[in-house]
C-alpha positions as CSV (number, residue, x, y, z in Angstrom):
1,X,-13.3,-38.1,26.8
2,X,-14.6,-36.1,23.8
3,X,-16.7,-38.6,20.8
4,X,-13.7,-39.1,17.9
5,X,-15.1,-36.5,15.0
6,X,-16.4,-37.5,11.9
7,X,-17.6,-36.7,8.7
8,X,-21.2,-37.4,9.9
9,X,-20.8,-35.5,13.1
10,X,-19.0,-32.2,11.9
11,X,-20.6,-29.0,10.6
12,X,-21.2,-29.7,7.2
13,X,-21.0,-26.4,5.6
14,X,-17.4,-24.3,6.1
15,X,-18.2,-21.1,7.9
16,X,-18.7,-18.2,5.9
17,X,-16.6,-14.9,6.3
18,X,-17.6,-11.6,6.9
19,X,-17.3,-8.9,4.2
20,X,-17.6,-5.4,3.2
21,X,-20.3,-5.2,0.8
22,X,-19.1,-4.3,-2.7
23,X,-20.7,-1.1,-3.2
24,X,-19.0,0.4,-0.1
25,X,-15.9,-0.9,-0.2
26,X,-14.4,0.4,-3.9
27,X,-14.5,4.4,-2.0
28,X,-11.5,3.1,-0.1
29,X,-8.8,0.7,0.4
30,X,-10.3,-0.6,3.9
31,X,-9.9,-4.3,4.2
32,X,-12.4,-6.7,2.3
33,X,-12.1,-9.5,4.6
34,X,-13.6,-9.1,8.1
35,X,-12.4,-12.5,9.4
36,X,-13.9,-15.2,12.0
37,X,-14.8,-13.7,15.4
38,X,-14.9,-16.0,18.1
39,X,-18.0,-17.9,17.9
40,X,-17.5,-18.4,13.8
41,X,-14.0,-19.7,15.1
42,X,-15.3,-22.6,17.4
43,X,-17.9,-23.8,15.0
44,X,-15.4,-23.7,12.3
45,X,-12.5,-25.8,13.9
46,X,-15.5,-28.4,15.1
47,X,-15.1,-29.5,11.7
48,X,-11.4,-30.5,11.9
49,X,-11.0,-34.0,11.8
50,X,-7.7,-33.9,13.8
51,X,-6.5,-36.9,11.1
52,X,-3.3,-38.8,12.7
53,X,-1.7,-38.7,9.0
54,X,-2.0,-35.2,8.9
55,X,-2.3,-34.5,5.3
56,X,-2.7,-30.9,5.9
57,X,0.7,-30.3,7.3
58,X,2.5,-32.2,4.6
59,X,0.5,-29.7,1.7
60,X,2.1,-26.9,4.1
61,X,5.6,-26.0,2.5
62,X,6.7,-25.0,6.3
63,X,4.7,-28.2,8.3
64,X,2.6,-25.8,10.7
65,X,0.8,-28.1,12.9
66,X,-2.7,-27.8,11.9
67,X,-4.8,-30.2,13.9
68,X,-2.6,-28.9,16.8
69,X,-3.4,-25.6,16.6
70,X,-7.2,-26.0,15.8
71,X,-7.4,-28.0,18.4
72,X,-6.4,-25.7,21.0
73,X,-8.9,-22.9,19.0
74,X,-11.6,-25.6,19.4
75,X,-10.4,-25.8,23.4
76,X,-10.1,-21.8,23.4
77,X,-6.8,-22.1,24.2
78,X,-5.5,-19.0,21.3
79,X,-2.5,-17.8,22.8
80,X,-1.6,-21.8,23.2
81,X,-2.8,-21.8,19.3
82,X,-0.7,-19.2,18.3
83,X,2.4,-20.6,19.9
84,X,1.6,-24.0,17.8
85,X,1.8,-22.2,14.6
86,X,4.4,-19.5,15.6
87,X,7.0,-23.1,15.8
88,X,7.2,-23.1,12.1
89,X,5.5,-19.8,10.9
90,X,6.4,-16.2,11.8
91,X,3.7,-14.6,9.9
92,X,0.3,-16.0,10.6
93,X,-1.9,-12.8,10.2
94,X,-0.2,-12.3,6.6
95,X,0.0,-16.1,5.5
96,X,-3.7,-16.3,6.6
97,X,-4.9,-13.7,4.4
98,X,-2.8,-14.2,1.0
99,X,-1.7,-17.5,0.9
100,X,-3.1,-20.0,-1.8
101,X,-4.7,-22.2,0.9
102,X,-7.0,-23.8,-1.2
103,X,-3.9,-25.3,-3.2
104,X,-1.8,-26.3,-0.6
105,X,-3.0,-27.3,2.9
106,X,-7.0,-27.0,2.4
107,X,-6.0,-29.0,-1.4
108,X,-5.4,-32.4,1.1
109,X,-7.7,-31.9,3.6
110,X,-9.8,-35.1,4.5
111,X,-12.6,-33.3,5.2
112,X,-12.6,-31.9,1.5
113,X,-13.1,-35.4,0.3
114,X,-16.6,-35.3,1.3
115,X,-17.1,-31.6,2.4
116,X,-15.7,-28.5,1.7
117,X,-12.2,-28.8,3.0
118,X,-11.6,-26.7,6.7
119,X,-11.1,-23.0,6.7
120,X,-7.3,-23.3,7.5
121,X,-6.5,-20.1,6.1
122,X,-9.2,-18.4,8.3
123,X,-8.2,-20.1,11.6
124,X,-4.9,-18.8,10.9
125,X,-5.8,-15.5,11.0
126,X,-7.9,-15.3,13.4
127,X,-5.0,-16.9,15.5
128,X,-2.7,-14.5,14.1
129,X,-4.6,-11.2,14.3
130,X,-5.1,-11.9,18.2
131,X,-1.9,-12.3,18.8
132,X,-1.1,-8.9,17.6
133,X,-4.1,-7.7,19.0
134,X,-3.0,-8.6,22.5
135,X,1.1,-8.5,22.3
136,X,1.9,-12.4,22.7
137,X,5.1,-12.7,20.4
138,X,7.9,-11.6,23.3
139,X,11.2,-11.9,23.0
140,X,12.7,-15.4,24.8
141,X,16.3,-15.8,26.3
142,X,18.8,-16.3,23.6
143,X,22.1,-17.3,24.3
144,X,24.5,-14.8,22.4
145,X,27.1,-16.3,19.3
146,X,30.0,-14.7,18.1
147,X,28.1,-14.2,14.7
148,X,26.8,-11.6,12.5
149,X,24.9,-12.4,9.2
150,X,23.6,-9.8,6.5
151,X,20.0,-10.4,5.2
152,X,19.7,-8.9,2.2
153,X,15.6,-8.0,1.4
154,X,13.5,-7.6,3.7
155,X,10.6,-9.6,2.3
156,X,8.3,-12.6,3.3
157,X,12.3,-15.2,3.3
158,X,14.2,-12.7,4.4
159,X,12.2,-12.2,7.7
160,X,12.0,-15.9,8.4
161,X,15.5,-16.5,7.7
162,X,16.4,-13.6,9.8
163,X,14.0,-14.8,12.9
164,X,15.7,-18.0,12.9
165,X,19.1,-17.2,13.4
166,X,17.9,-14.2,15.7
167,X,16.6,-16.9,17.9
168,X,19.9,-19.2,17.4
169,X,21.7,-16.0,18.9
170,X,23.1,-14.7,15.9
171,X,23.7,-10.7,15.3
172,X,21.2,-9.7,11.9
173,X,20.9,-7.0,10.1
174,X,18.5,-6.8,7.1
175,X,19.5,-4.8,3.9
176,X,15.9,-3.4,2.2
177,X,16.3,-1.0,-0.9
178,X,13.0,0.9,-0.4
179,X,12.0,2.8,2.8
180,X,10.2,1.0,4.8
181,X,10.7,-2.8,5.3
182,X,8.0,-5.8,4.0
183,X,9.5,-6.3,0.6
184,X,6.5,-7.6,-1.9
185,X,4.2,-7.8,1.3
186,X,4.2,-4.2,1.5
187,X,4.5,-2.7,-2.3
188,X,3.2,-5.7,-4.2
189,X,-0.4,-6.4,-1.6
190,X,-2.7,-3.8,-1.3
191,X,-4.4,-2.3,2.4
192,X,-7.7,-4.2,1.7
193,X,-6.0,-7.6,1.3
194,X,-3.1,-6.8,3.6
195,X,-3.0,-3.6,6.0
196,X,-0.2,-2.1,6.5
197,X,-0.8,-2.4,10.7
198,X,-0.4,-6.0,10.3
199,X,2.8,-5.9,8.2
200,X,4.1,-3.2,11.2
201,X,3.4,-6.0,13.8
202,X,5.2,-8.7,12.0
203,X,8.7,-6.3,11.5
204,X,8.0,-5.3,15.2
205,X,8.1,-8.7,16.4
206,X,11.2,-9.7,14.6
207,X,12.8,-6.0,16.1
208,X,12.0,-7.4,19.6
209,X,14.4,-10.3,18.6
210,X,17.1,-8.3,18.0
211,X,16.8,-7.9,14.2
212,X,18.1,-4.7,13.1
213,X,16.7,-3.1,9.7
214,X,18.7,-0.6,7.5
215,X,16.0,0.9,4.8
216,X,16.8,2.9,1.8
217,X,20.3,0.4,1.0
218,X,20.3,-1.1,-2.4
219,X,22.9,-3.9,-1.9
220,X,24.6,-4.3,-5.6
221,X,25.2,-0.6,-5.6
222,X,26.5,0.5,-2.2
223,X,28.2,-2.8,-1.4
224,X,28.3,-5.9,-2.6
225,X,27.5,-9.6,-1.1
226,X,31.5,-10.2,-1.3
227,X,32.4,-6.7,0.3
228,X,29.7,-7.7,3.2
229,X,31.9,-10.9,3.8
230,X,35.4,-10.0,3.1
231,X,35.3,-6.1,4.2
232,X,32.1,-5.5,6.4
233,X,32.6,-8.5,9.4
234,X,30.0,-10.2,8.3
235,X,30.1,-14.2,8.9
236,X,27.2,-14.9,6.9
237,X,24.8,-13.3,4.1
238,X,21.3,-14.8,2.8
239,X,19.8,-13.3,-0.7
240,X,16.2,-12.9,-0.4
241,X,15.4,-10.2,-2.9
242,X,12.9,-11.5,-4.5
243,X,12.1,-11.4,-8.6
244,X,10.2,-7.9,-8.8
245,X,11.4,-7.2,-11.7
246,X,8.4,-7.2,-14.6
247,X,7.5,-8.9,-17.7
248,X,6.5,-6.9,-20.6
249,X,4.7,-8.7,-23.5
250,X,7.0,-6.9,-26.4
251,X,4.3,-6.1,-28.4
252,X,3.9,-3.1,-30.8
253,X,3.2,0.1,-29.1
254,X,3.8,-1.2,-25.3
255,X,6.4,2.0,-25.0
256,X,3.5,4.3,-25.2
257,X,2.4,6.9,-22.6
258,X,-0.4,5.1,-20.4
259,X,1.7,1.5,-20.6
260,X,3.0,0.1,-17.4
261,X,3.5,-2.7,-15.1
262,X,1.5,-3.7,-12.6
263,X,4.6,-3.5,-10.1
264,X,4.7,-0.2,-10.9
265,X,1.4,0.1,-10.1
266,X,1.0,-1.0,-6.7
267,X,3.9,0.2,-5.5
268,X,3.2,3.8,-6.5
269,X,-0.4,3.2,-4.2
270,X,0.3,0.9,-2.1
271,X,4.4,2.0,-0.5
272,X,4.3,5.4,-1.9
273,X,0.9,6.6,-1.0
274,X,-0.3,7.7,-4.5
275,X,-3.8,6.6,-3.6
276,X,-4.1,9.5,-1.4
277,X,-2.3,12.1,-3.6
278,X,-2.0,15.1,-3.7
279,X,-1.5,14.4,0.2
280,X,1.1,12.2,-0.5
281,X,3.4,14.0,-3.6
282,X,3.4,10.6,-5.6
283,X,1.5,11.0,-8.9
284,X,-0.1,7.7,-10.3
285,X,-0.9,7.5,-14.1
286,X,-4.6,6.6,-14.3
287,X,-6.9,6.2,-17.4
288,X,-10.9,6.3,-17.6
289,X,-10.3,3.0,-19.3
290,X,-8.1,0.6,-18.3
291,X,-7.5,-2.9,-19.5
292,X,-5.4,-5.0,-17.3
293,X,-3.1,-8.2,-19.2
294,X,-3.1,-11.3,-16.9
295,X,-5.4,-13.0,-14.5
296,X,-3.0,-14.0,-11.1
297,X,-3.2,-12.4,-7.8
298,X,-1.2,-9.6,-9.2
299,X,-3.6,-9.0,-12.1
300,X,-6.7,-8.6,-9.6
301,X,-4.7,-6.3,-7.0
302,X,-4.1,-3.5,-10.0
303,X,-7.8,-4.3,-11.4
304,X,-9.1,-3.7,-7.7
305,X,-6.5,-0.6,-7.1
306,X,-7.8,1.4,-10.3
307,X,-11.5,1.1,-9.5
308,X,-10.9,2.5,-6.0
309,X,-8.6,5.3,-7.7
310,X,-11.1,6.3,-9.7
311,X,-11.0,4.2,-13.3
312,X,-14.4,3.8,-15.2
313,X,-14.4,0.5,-16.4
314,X,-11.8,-1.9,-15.4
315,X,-11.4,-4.8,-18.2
316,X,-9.3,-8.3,-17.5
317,X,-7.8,-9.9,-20.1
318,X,-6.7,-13.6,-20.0
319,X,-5.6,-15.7,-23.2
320,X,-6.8,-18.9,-21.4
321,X,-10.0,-19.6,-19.9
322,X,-11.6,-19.0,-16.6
323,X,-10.5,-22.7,-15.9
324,X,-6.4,-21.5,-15.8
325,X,-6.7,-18.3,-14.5
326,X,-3.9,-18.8,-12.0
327,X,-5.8,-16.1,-9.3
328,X,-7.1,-17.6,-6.2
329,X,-10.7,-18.4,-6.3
330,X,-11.7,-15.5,-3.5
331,X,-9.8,-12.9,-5.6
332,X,-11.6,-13.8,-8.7
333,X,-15.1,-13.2,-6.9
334,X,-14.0,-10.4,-5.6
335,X,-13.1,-8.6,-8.6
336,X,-16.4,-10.1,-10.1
337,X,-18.4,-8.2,-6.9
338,X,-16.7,-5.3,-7.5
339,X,-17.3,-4.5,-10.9
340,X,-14.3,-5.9,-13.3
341,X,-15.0,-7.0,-16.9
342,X,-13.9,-10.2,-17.7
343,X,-12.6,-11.2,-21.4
344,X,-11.2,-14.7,-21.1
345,X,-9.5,-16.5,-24.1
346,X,-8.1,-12.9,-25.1
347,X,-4.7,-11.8,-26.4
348,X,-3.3,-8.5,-27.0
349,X,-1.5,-8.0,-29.9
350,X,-1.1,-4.3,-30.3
351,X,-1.5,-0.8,-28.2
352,X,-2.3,1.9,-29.7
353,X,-1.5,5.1,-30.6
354,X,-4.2,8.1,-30.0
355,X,-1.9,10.0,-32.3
356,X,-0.3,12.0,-29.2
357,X,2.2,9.1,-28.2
358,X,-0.4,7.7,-25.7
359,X,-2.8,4.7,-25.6
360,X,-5.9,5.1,-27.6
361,X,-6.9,1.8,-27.5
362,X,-6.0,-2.2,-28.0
363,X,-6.0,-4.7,-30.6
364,X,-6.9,-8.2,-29.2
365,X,-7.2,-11.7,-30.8
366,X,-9.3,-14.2,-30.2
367,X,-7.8,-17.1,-28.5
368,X,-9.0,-21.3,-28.4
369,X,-7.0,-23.6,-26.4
370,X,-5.4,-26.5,-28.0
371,X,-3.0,-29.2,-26.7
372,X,-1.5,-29.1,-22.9
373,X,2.3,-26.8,-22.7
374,X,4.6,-28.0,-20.5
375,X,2.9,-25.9,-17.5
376,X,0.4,-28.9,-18.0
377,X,-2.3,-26.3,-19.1
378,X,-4.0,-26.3,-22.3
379,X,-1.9,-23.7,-24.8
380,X,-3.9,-20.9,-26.5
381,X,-3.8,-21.1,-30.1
382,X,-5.0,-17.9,-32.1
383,X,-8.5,-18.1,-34.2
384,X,-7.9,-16.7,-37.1
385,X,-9.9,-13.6,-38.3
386,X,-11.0,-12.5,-34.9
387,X,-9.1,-9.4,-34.2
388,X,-11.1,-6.8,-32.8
389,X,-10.4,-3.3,-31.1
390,X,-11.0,-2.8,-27.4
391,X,-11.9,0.7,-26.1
392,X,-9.1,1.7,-23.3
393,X,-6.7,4.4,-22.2
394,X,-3.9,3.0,-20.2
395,X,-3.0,-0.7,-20.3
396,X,-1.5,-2.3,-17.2
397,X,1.1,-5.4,-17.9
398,X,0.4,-8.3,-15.2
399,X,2.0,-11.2,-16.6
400,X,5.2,-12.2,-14.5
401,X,8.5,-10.9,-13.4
402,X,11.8,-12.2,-13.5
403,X,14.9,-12.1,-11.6
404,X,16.0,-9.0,-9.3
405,X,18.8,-8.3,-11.7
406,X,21.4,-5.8,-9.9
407,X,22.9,-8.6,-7.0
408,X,23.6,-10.9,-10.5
409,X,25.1,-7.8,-12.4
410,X,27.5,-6.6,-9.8
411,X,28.7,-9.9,-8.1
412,X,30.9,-13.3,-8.9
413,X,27.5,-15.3,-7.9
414,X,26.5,-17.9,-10.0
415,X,23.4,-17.9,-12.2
416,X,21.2,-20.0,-14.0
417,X,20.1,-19.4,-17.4
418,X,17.2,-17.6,-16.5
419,X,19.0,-15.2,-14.7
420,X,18.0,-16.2,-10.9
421,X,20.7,-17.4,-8.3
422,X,22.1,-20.9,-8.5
423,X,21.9,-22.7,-5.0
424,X,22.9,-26.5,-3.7
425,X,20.6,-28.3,-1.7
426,X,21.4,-26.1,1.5
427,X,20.2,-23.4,-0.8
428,X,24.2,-22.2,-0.8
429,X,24.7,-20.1,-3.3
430,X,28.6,-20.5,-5.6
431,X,30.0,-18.2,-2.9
432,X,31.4,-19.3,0.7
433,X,29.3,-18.1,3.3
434,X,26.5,-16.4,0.5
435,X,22.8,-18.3,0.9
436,X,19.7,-17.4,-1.1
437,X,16.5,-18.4,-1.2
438,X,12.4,-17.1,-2.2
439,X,12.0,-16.0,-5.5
440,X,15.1,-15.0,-6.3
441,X,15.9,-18.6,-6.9
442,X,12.3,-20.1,-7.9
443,X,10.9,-17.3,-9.4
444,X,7.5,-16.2,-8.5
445,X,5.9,-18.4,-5.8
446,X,3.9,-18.2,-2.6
447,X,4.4,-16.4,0.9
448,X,4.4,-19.6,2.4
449,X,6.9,-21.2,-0.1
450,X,9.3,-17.9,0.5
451,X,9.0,-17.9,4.2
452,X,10.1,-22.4,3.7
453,X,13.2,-21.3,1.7
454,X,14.2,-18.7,4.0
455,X,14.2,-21.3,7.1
456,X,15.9,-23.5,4.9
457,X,18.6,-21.1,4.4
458,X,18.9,-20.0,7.9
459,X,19.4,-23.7,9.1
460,X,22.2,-24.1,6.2
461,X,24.1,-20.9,7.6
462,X,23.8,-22.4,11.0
463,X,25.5,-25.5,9.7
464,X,28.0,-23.6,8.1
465,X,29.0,-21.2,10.8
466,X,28.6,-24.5,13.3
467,X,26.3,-23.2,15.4
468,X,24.6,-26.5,17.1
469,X,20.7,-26.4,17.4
470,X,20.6,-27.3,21.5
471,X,16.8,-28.5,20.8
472,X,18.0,-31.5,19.6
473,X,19.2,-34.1,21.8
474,X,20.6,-36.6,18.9
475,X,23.7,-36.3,16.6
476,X,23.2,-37.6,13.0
477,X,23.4,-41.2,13.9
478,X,20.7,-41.0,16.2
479,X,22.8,-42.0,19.2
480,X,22.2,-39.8,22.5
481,X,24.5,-36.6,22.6
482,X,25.8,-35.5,26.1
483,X,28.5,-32.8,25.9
484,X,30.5,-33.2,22.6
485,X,30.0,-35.3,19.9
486,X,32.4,-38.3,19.5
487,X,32.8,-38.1,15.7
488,X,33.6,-34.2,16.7
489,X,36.2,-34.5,19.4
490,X,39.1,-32.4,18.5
491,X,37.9,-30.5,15.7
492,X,38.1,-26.7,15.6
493,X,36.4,-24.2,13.4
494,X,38.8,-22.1,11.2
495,X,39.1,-19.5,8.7
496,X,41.4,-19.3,6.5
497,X,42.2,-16.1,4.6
498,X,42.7,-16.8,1.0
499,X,44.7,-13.9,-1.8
500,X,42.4,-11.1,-1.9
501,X,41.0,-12.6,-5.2
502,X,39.3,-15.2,-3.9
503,X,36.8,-15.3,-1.3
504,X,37.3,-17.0,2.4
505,X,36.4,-20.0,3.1
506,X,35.4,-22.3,6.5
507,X,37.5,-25.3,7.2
508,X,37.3,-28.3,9.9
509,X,40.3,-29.3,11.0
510,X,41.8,-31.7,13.8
């Protein structure tokens, strides 16, 4: 029997990563990351403490079982490995290369008390990128329904919500407005954080469970989420589209030629190929000088996207500190390698005009931070007399996005004041039969978070269409279950058709 690990016995240092160096890798959007190999795996799960309170899996918003699955990395056992984390998460080779692990399941690691906390992230995608590497995700027996359910975006929810009820047997198809299917995994990440090969895997996987994808169908404007239900035979439909649309600051001049968002950005070089134009017949606006407002993951992507397209001198501004920037650590450092100029506690107050009706440059402030906001972080309060005049040619917006807005314009949905679909505790939207979950409830959060909201979602449509999860061996009351239930004994699922006004609606009755 194998010595119990501890703090004294483990590797104390967390295995590096392999990298491109930073000269080389601005020429092209090859990935950054070169992952764990083998060897740097094993030494890297001998430092898992395999805790029985499992602090690690409670900072995970889907509960992966981490010790599990290191474990059977530290026994060799990947495929078993992969299957551990494959439970609870579809997407391991994309959650282990963009998720914030160091502020959720690496944030409660024991060994981070002492150490530096366990690679998690890394072990996931070394995990992840063998399994695609060698075809292990096949498609298992699954006992047929009688249902069909509409997913409507085909992002990082609105795969997991349609792999869940793919595997309960329900028909899916997935509604995505652009032309090919990913959602913000394929036009908000770029290649050298996330390839496009691994995104292909992950759609091909859910394909080989039946999913069906219909691209280039902008739900809101062909057909709405009521028509899907009360005209298109649909028993179910889950929202997942996401809050892409982007924040402007609303400052003078921010209408100018050479002003955009940094959605606009990305998705121009990384779905549309404007990287490689003219072989690819999608132009991309790009300045010698461009100054990029915001400092989250979003804010380093377009930053790293305009050196490799060409861009002089790429400057960061941030009217906080270093301390708040809200960019994971790794994408920070990167952007530092690679060349990016840094102006923290910086506010932009005006573009302007080079007298043609395009940027010709941008008036900052100086900014000093005062009490806590009620983000918890330390508010930036102006200096006075400290504007000054920075040098650019195009300014790129990277400070938030709000609410997809067309499914709230066109349907009887309800919303909250911030314009983002209201949901119950089931994540039920005010419709019969309409879920929703991701960002298009929360507003901007993490893979990890989306993917949770979108199994959350897909076990309240399986409640609601009745559809009994034969894993479980106990009802509700914890009392053993053979055949049916006695609290359900003549009951019948109906539907009852209500005036055309209204929408149907799923009864019980004796």
């Amino acid at each position: 029997m194998a010595a119990k690990r501890t703090i004294r016995t483990i590797p104390a240092e967390r295995t590096p990563v392999r990298e491109q160096p930073a000269a080389e890798r601005i020429g092209g959007f090859e990935e950054v990351s070169l992952g764990y190999d083998e060897v740097e795996a094993a030494r890297e799960a001998q430092r898992c403490l395999f805790c029985a309170d499992t602090p690690c899996m409670r900072g995970c918003p889907v509960s992966v079982d981490i010790p599990g699955f290191i474990r059977k990395v530290s026994d060799r056992d990947y495929q078993g490995a992969y299957e551990t984390i494959a439970r609870t998460n579809l997407l391991p080779a994309v959650c282990g290369r963009v998720c914030p692990q160091e502020s959720q399941c690496e944030a409660v690691c024991t060994v981070g008390d002492s150490l530096e906390p366990v690679a998690i992230g890394r072990l996931e995608r070394f995990v992840g990128d063998l399994a695609i590497a060698n075809d292990w995700a096949s498609r298992p027996f699954i006992p047929p329904t009688p249902h069909r359910v509409g997913v409507i975006g085909s992002g990082p929810a609105g795969m997991a919500c349609a792999a869940d009820l793919a595997k309960a047997g329900c028909e899916v198809t997935v509604y995505e407005a652009l032309h090919l299917p990913g959602g913000v995994l394929r036009y908000g990440i770029p290649d050298f954080r996330l390839p496009s090969e691994v995104i292909d895997a992950e759609v091909a996987n859910l394909e080989r469970l039946g999913v069906r994808f219909e691209c280039n169908t902008v739900v809101g404007r062909l057909f709405t989420p009521e028509q899907m239900i009360e005209e298109m035979g649909f028993d179910a439909v889950f929202i997942g589209t996401g809050a892409g649309y982007p924040t402007m600051l609303g400052i003078p001049g921010d209408s100018l030629g050479g002003v955009l968002s940094a959605n606009e950005l990305l998705t121009r070089a990384n779905l549309m190929q404007a990287r490689d134009f003219p072989v690819y017949d999608t132009p991309i606006p790009l300045g010698t000088h461009v100054a990029v407002v915001g400092a989250g993951n979003t804010a380093m992507d377009a930053m790293r996207v305009c050196l490799r397209l060409g861009a002089e001198t790429v400057q960061c501004l941030y009217r906080r500190s270093a301390a708040e920037a809200p960019a994971r650590a790794e994408e920070l450092h990167h952007a530092e390698q690679e060349g990016v100029e840094f102006h923290w506690l910086t506010n932009p107050v005006e573009v302007l005009d080079d007298g043609q009706g395009n940027v010709g440059g941008l008036r900052c402030q100086r900014m000093e931070l005062g009490e806590p906001d009620a983000s918890g972080r330390r508010r930036p309060v102006p200096v006075p007399g400290s504007e000054f005049v920075m040098r650019c040619d195009q300014v790129v917006f990277a400070i938030g996005t709000n609410a997809n807005p067309i499914i709230g314009q066109t349907s009887r949905l309800s919303l909250d004041k911030r314009g983002y679909l209201r949901v119950d505790e089931d994540l039920a939207t005010s419709m019969a039969g309409v879920f929703a979950g991701g960002d298009i409830v929360t507003g901007a959060a993490t893979v990890i978070e989306a993917m949770g909201a979108g199994r959350r979602a897909a076990a309240g449509i399986l409640r609601y269409l009745g559809v009994r999860d034969e894993s479980l061996p106990y009802d509700a009351l914890g009392e053993p279950v053979f055949g049916i239930a006695p609290h359900e004994h003549s009951f019948v699922r109906l539907r009852v058709a209500e005036t055309p006004s209204t929408h149907r609606t799923a009864v019980t009755a004796r």
